[in-house]
KOLMI-551254 format. One record per atom (N, C-alpha, C, O): residue in one letter; x, y, z. Coordinates in steps of 0.001 Angstrom, whole numbers, plus 500000, padded with zeros to 6 digits. Each point is the difference from the previous one (the first is absolute). Layout:
N
{atom A, {X, Y, Z}} ...
***
This chain:
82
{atom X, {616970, 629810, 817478}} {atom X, {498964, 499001, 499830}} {atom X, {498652, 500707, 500101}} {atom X, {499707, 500633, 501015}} {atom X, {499350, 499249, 497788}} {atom X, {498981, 500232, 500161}} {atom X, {499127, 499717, 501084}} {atom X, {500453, 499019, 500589}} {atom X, {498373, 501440, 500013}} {atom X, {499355, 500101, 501119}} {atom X, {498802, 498564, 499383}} {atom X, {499552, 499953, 498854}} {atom X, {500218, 499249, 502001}} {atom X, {499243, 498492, 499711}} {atom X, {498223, 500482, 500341}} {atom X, {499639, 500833, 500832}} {atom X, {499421, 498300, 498184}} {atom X, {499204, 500445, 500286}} {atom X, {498863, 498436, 500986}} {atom X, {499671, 498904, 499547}} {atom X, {500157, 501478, 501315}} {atom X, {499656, 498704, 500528}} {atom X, {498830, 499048, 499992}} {atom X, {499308, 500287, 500977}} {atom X, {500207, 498792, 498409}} {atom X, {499452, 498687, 499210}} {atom X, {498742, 500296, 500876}} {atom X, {500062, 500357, 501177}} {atom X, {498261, 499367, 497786}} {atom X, {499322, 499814, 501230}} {atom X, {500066, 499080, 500861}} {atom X, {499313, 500224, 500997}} {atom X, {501395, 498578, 499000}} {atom X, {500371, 498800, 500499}} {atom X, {500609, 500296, 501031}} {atom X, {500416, 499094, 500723}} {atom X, {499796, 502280, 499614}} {atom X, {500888, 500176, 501409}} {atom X, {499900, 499087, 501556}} {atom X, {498959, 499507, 500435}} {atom X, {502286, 500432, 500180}} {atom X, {499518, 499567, 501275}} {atom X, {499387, 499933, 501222}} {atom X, {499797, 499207, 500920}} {atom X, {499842, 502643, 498536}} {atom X, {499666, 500543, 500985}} {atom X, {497915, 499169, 499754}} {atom X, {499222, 499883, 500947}} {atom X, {500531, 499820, 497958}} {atom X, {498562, 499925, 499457}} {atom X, {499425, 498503, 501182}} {atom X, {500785, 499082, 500237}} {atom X, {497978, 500942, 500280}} {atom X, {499858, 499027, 500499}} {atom X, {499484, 498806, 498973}} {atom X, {499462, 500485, 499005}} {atom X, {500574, 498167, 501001}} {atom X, {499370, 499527, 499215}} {atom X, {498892, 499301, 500295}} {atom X, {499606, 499703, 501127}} {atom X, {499800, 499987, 497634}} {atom X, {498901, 499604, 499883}} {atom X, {499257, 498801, 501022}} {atom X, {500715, 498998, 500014}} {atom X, {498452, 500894, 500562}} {atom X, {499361, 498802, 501100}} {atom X, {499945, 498852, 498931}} {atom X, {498866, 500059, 499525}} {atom X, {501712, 499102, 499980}} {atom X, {499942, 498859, 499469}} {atom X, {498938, 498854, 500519}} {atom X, {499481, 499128, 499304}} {atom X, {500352, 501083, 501971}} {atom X, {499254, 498976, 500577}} {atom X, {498630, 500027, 499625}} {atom X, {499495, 498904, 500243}} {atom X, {499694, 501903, 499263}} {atom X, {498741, 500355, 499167}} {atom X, {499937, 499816, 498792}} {atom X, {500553, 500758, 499203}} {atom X, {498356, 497583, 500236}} {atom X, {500411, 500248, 498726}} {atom X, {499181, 500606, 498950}} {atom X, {499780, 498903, 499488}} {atom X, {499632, 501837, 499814}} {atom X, {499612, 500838, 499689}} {atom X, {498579, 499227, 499314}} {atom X, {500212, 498811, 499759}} {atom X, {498297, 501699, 499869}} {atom X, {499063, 499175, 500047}} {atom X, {499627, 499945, 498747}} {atom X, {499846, 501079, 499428}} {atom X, {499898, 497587, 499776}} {atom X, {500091, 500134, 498901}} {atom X, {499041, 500678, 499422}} {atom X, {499096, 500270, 500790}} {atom X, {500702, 500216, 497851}} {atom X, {498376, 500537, 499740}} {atom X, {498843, 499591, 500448}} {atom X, {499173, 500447, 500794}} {atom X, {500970, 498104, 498190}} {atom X, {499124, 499117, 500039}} {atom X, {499099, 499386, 501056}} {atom X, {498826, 499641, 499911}} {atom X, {502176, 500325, 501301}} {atom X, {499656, 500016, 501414}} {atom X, {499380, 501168, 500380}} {atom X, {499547, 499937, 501143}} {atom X, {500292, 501036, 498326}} {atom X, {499011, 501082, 500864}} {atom X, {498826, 499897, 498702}} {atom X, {498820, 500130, 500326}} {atom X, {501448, 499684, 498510}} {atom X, {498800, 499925, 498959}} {atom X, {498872, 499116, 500716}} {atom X, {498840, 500326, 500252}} {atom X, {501941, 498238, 500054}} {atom X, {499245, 498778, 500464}} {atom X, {499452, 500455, 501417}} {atom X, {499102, 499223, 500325}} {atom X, {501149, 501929, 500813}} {atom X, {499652, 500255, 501000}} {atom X, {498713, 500894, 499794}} {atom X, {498969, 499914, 500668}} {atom X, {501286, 501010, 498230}} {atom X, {498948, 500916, 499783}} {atom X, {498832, 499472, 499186}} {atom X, {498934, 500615, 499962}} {atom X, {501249, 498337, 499440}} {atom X, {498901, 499446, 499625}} {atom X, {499003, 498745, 500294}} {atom X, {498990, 499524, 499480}} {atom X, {502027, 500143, 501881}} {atom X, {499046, 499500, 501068}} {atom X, {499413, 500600, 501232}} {atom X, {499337, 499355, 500812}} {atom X, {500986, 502122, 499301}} {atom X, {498856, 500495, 500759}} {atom X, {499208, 500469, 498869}} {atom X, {498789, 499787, 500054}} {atom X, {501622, 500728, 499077}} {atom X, {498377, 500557, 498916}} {atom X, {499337, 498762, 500314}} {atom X, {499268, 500210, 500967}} {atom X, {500651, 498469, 498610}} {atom X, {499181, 498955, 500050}} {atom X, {499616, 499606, 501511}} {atom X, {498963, 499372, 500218}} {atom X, {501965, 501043, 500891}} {atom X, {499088, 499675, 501334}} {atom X, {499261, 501015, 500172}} {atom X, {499141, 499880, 500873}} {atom X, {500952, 501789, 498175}} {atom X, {498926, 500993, 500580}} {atom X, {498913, 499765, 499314}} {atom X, {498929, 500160, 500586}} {atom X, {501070, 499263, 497553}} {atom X, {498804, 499964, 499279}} {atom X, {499389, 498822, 500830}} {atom X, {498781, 500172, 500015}} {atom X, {501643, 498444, 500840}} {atom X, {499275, 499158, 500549}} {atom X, {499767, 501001, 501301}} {atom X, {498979, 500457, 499486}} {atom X, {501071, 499978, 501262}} {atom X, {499579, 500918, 501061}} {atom X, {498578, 500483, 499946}} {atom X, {499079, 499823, 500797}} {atom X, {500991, 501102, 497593}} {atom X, {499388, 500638, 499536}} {atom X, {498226, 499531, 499804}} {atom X, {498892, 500493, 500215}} {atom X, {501759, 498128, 499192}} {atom X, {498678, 498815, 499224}} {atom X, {499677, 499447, 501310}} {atom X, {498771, 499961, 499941}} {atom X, {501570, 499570, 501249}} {atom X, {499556, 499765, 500952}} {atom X, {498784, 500869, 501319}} {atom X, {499018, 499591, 500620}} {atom X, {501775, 501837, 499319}} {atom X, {498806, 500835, 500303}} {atom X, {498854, 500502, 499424}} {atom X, {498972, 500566, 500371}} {atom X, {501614, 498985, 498434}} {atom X, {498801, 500502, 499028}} {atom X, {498938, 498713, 500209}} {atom X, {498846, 500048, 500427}} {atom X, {501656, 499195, 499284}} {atom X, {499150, 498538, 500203}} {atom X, {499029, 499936, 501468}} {atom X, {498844, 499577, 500034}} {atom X, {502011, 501002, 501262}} {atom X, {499318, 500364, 501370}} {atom X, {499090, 500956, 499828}} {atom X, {498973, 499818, 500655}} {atom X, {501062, 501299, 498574}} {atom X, {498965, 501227, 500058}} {atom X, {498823, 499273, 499310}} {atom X, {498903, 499803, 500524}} {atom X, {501498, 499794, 498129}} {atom X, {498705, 498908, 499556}} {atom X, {499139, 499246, 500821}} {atom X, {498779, 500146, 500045}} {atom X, {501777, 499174, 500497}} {atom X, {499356, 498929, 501152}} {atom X, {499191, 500764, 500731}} {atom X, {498813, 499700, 500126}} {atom X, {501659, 501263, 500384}} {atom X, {499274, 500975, 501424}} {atom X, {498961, 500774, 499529}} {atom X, {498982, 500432, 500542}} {atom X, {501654, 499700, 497887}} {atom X, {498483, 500550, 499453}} {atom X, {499062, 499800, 499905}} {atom X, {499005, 500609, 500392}} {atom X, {501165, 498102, 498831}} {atom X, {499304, 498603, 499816}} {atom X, {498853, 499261, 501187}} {atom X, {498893, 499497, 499805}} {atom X, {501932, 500694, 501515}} {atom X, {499182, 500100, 501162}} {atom X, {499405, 500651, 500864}} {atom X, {499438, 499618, 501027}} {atom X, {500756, 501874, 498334}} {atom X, {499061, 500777, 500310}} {atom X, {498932, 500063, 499154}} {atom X, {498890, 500316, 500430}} {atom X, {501314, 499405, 498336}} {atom X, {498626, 499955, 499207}} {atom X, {499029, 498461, 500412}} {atom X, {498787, 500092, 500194}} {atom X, {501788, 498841, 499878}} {atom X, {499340, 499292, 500648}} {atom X, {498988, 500179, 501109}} {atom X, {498779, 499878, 500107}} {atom X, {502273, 500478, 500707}} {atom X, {499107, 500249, 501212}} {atom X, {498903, 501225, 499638}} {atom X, {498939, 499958, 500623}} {atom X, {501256, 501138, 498398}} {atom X, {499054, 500612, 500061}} {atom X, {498817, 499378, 499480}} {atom X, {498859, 500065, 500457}} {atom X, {501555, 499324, 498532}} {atom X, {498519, 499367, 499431}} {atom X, {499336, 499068, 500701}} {atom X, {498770, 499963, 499959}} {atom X, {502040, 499057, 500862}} {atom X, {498971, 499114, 501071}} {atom X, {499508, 500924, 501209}} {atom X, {499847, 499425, 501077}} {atom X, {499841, 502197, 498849}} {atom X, {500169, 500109, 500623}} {atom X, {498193, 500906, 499652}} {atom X, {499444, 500797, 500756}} {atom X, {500093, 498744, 498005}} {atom X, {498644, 500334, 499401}} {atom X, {498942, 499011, 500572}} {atom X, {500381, 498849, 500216}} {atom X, {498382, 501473, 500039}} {atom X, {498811, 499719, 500607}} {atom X, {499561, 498937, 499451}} {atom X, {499843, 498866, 500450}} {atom X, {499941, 501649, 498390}} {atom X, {498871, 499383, 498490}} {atom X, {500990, 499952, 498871}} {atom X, {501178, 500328, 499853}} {atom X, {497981, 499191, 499487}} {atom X, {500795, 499656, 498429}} {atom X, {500101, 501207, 499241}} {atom X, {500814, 500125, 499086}} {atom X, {498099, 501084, 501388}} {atom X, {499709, 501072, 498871}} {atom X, {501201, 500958, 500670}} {atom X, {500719, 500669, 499258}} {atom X, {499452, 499349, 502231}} {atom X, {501250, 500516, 500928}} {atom X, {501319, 499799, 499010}} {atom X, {500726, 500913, 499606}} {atom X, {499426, 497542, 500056}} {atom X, {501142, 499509, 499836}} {atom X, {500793, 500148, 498430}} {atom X, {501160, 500029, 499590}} {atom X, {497331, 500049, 499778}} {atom X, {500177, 500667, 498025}} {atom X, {500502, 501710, 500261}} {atom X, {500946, 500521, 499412}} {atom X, {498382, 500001, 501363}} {atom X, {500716, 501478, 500246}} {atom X, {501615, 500237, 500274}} {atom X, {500867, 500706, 499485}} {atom X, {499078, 498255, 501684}} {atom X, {501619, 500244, 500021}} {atom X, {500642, 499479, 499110}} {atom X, {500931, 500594, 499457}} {atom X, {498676, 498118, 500195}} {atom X, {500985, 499909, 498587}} {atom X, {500139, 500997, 498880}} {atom X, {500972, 500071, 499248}} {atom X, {498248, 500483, 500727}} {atom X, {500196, 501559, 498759}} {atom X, {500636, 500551, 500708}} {atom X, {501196, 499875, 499735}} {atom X, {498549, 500840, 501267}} {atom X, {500685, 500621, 500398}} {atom X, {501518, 500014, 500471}} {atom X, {500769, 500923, 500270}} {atom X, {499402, 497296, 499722}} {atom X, {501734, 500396, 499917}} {atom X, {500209, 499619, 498456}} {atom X, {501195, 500182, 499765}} {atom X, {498141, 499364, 499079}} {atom X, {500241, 500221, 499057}} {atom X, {500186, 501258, 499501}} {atom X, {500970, 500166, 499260}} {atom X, {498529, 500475, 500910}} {atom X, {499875, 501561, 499542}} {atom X, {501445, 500827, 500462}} {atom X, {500731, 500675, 499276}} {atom X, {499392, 499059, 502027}} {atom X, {500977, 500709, 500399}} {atom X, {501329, 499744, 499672}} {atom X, {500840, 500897, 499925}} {atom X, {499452, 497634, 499827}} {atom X, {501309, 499662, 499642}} {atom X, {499976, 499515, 498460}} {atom X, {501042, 499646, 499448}} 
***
């Protein structure tokens, strides 16, 4: 009798954890493209805060002129710069 060659199916093989069921694509597509959209809203929100703070620092600088001829200067002057 020829010598047998033995199946990868052997008994010795452990099998597979069945209890995990495996994740569909779509389910990680739909995961990854709701953090892109919670980081681009992240994003538009600090940006929106740096505005503001800017916004109130230039305020305050300009109420922060004597005279009217004080107050035409600084307005060029943050025109100019930004």
């Amino acid at each position: 009798m020829p010598p047998t060659i033995e199946s990868s199916n052997s008994a010795r093989e452990q099998p597979r954890d069945t209890c995990v069921a495996p994740r569909p694509a779509t389910a990680s597509l739909v995961s990854n493209f709701l953090e892109i959209i919670m980081f681009a809203f992240l994003l538009t929100r600090i940006g929106r805060w740096f505005e503001r703070a800017e916004q109130r620092r230039n305020d305050e600088y300009l109420a922060g002129a004597r005279d009217l001829a004080e107050l035409e200067r600084r307005m060029r002057s943050l025109e100019s710069c930004c």
